[in-house]
Backbone bond lengths (Angstrom), bond angles and torsions (degrees), N, CA, C in turn:
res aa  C-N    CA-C-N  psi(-1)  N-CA   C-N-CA  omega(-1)  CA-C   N-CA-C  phi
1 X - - - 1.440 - - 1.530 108.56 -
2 X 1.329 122.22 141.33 1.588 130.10 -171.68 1.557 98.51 -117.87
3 X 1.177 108.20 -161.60 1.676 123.62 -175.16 1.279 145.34 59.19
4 X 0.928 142.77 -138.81 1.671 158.27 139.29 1.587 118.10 -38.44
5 X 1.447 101.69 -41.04 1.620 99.99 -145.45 1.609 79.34 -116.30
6 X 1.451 131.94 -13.77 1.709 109.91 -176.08 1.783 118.09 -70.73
7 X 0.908 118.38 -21.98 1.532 104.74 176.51 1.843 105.50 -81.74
8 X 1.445 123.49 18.37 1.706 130.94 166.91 1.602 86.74 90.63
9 X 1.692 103.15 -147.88 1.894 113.31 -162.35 1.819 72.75 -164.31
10 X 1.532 77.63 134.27 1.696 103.57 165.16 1.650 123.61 -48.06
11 X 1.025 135.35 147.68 1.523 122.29 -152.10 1.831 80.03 -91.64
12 X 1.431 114.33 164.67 1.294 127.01 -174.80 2.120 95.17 -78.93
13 X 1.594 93.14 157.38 1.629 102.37 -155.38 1.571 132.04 -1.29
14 X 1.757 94.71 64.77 1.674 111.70 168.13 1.676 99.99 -60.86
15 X 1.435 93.83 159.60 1.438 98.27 176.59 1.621 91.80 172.12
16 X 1.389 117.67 100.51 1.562 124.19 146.68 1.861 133.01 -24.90
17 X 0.947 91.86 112.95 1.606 111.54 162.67 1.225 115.65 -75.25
18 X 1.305 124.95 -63.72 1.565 120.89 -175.56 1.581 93.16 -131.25
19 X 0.980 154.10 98.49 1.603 172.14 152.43 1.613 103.36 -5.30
20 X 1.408 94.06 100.01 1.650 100.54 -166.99 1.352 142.75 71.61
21 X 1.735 87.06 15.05 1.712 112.14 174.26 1.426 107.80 -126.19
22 X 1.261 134.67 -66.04 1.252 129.90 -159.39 1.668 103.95 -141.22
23 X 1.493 125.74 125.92 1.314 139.86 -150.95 1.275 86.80 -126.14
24 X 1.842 114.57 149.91 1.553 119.58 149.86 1.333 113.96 -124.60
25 X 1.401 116.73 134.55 1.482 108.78 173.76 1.293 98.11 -154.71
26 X 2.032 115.33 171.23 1.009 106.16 151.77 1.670 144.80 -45.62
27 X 1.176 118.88 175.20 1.363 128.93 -174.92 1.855 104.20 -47.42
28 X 0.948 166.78 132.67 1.423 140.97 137.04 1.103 126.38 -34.06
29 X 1.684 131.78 130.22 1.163 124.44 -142.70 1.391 128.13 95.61
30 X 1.435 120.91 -50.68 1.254 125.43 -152.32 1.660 133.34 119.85
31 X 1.113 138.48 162.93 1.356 117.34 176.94 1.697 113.25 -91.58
32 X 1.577 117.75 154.61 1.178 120.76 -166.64 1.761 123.79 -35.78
33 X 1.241 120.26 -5.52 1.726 112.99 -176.03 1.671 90.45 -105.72
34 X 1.313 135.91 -46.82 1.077 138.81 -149.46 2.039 116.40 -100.84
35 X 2.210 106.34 -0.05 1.499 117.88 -155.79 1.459 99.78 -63.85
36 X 1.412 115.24 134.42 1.278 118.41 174.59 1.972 118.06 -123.25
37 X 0.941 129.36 116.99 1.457 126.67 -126.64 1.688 86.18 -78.63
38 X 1.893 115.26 -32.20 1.581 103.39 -177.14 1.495 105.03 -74.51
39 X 0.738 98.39 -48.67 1.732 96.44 -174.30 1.923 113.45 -43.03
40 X 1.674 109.87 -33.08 1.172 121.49 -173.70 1.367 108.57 -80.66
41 X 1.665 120.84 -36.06 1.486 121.21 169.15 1.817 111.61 -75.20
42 X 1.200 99.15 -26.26 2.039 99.04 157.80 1.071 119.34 -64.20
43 X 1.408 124.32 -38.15 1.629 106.60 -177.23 1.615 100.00 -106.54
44 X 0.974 128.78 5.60 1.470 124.33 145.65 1.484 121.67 -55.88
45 X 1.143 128.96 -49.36 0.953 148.80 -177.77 1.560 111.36 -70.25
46 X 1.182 95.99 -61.99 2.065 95.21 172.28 1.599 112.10 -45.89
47 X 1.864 110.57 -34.67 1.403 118.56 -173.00 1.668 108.45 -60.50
48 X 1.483 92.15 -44.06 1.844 108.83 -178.92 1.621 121.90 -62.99
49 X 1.124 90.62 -32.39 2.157 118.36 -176.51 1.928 70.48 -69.04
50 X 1.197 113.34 -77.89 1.426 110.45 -140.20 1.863 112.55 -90.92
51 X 1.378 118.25 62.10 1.352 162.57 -109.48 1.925 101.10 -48.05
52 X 1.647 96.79 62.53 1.375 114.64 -170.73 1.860 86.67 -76.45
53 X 1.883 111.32 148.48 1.488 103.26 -177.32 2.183 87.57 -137.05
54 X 1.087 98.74 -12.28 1.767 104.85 -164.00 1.577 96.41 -112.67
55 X 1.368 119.34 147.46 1.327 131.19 140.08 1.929 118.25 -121.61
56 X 1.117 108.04 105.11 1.501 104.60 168.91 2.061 118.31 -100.91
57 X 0.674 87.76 124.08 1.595 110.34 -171.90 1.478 124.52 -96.54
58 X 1.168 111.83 121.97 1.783 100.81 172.73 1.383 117.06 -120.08
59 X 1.548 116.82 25.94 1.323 126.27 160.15 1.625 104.86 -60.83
60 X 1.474 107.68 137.31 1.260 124.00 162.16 1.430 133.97 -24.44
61 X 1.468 102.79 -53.90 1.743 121.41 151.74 1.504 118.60 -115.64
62 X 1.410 104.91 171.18 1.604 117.68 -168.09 2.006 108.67 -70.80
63 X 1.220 121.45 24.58 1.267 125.32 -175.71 1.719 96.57 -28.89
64 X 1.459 106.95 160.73 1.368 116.62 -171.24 1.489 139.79 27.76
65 X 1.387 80.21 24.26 1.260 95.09 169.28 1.760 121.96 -64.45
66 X 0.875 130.61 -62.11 1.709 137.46 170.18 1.855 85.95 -39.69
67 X 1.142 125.74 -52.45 1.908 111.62 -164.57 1.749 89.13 -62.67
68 X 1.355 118.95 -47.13 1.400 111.14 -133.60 2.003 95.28 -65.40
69 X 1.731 94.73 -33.80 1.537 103.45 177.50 1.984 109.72 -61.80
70 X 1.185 109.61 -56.66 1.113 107.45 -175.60 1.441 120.80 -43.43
71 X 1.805 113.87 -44.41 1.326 99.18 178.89 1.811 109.32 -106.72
72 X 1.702 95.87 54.31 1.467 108.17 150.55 1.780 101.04 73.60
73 X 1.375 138.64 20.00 1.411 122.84 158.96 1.075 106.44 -131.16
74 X 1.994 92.36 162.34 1.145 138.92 -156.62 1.851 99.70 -51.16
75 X 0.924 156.27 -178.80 1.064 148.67 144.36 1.886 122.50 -141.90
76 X 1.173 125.33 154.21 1.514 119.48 168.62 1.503 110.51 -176.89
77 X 1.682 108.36 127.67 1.264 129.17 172.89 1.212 135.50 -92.47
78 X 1.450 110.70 122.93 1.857 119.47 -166.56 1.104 87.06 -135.35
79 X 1.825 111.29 105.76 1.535 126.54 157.81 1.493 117.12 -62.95
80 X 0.959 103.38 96.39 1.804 105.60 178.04 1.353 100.97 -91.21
81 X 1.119 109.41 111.85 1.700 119.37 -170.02 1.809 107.83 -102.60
82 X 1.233 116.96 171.54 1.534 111.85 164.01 1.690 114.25 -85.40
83 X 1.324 113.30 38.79 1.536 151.33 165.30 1.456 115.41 -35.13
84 X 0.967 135.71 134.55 2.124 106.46 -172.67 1.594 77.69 -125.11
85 X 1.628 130.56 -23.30 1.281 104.89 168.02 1.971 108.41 -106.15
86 X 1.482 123.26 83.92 1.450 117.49 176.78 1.542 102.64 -118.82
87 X 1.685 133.54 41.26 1.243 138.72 162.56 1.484 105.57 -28.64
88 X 1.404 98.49 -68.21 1.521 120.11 -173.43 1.139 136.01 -14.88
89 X 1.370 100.11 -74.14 1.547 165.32 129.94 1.496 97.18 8.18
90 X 1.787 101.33 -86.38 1.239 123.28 -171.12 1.567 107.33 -47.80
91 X 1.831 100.04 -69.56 1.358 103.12 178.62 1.658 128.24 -15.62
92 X 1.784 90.92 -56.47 1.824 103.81 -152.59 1.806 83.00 -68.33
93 X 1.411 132.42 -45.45 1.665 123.87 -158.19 1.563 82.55 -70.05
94 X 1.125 150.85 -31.43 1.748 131.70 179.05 1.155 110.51 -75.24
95 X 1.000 117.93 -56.10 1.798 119.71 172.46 1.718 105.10 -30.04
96 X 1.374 101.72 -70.00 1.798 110.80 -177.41 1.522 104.84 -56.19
97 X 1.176 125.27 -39.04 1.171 104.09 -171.42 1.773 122.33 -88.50
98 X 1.572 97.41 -19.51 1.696 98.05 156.59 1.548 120.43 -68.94
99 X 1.312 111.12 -32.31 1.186 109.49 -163.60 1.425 121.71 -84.21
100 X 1.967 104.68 -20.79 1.536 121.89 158.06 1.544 121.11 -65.36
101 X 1.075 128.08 -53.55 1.517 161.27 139.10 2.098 82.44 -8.82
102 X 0.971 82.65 -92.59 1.879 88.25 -172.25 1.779 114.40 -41.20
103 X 1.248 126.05 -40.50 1.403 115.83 165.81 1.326 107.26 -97.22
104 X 1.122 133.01 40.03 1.569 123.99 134.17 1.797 95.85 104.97
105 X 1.547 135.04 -2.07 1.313 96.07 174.62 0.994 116.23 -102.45
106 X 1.036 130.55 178.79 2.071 160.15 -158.97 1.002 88.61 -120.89
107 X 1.642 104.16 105.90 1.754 115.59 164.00 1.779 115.99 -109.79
108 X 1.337 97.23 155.06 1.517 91.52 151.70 1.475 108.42 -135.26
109 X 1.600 83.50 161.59 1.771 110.47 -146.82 1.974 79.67 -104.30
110 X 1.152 107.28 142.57 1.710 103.26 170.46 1.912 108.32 -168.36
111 X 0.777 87.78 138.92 1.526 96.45 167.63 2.093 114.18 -124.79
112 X 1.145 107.80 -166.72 1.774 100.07 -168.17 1.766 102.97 -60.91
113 X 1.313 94.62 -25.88 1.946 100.08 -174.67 1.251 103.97 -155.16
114 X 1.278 124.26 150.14 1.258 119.32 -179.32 2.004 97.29 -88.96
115 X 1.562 90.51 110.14 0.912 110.74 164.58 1.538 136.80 -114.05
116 X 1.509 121.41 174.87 1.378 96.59 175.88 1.364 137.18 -68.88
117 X 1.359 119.65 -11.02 1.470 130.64 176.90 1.490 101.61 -70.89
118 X 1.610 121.04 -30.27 1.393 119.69 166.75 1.769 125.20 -76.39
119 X 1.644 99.82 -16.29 1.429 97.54 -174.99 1.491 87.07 -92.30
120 X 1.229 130.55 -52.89 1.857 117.00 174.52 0.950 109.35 -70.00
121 X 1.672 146.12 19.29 1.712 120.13 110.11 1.491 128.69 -55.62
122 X 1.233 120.43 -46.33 1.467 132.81 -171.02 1.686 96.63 -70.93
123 X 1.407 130.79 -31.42 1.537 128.78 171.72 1.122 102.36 -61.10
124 X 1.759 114.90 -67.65 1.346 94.04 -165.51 1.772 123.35 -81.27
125 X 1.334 91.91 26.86 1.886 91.77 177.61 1.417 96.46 -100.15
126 X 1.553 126.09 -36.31 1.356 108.54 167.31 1.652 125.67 -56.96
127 X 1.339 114.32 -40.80 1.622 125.07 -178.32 1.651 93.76 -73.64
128 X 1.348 131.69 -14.50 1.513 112.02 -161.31 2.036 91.58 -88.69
129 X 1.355 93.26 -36.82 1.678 105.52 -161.96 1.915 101.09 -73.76
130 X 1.236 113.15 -7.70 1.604 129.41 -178.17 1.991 102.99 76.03
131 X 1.278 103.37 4.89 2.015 95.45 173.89 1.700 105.93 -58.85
132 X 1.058 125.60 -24.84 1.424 115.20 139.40 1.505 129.25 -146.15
133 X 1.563 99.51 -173.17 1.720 97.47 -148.69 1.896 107.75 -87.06
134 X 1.192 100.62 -15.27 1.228 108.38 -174.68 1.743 137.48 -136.51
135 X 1.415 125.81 167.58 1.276 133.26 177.73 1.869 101.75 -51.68
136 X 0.960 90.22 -59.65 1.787 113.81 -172.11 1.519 108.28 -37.83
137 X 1.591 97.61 -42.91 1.907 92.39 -143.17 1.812 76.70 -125.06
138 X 0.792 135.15 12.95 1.606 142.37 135.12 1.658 111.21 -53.98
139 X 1.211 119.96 -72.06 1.095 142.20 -160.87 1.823 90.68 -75.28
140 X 0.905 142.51 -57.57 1.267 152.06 -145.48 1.845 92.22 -83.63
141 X 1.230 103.56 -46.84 1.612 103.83 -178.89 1.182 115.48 -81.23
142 X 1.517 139.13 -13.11 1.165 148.15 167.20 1.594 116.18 -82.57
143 X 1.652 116.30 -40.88 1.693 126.15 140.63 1.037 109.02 -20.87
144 X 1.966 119.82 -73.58 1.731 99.72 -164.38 0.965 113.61 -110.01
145 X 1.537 131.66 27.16 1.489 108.56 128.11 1.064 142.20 -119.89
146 X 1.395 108.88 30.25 1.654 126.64 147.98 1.515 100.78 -76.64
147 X 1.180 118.73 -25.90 1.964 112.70 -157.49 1.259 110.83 57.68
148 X 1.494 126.41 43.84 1.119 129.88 171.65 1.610 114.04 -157.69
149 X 1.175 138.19 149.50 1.355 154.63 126.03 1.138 129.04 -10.60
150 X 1.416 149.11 105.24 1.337 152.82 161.92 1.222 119.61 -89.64
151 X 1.668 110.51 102.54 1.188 142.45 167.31 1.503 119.12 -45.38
152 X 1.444 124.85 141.42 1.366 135.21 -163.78 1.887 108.81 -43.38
153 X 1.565 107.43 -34.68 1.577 91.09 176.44 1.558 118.21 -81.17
154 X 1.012 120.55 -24.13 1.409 122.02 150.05 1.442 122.58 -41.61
155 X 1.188 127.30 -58.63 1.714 138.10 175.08 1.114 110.46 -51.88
156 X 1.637 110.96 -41.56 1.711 113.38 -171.14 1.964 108.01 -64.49
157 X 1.675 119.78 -26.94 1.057 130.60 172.84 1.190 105.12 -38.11
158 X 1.225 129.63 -47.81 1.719 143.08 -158.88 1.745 93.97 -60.17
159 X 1.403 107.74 -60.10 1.421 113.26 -157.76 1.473 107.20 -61.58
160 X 1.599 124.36 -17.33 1.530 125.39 -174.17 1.700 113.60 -91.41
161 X 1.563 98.54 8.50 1.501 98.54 -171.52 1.773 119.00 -63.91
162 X 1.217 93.56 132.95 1.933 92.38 162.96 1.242 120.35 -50.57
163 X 0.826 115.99 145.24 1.989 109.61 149.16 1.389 116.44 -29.14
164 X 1.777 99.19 125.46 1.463 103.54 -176.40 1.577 104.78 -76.28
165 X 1.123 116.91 150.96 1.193 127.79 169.68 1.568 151.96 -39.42
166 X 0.812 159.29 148.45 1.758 138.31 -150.00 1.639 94.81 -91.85
């Protein structure tokens, strides 16, 4: 493939967590009413160009899964539900994502849209990992660099957290 479009298209509102460690974006493809399978093998591909090796997911089911294998990554699903007991849940997607993070791959983190139940995952993975000290400035640092606001089901994420870490 030549042109414009051969190195794929950036996944819709990408935006780095740790710069060449941990990415958030929508679903690849698109979110579930709107998934379009080229568009999803385009930003697969941009992920691969840009030496993405992990997909962690908090869709309900393993969607794209068969793409995520085909174009060669790691994959793993943590249903983060509107759950009031998903400790578990939460825990096991921090565990994986420290423990990916620690042998070297570049994941992205995605659910159907980057929403706030996804940005109060990414809060409480900073407050879980101790990069900061609090609910407040979790939420506040995940605000500006989303450039956006996290809405009450997002916040409620905070309250389901595991035990932070030693």
């Amino acid at each position: 493939m030549r042109g414009k479009w051969a190195a794929g298209i950036e996944p819709r509102n990408f935006t780095w967590v740790f710069k060449d460690k941990l990415a958030v974006a929508e679903r690849p493809g698109g979110s579930t009413l709107v998934h379009r399978r080229v568009r999803r093998d385009e930003e697969l591909r941009w992920l691969k160009n840009h030496k993405f090796t992990r997909m962690v997911s908090i869709l309900s089911l393993p969607l794209n899964q068969e793409a995520y294998e085909e174009h060669h990554f790691a994959s793993a699903t943590y249903p983060i539900m509107n759950d009031n007991d998903e400790r578990d849940v939460v825990r096991a997607c921090f565990v994986d994502l420290r423990e990916s993070m620690n042998r070297g791959d570049v994941i992205l983190l995605h659910g159907d849209e980057v929403s706030d139940r996804l940005l109060g995952l990414v809060a409480g993975y900073l407050l879980w990992t101790g990069r900061v000290a609090s609910d407040a400035i979790a939420i506040a640092s995940v605000e500006r660099l989303f450039r956006r606001s996290i809405a009450i089901e997002g916040r409620e994420i905070l309250k389901s957290l595991p035990l932070k870490e030693a």
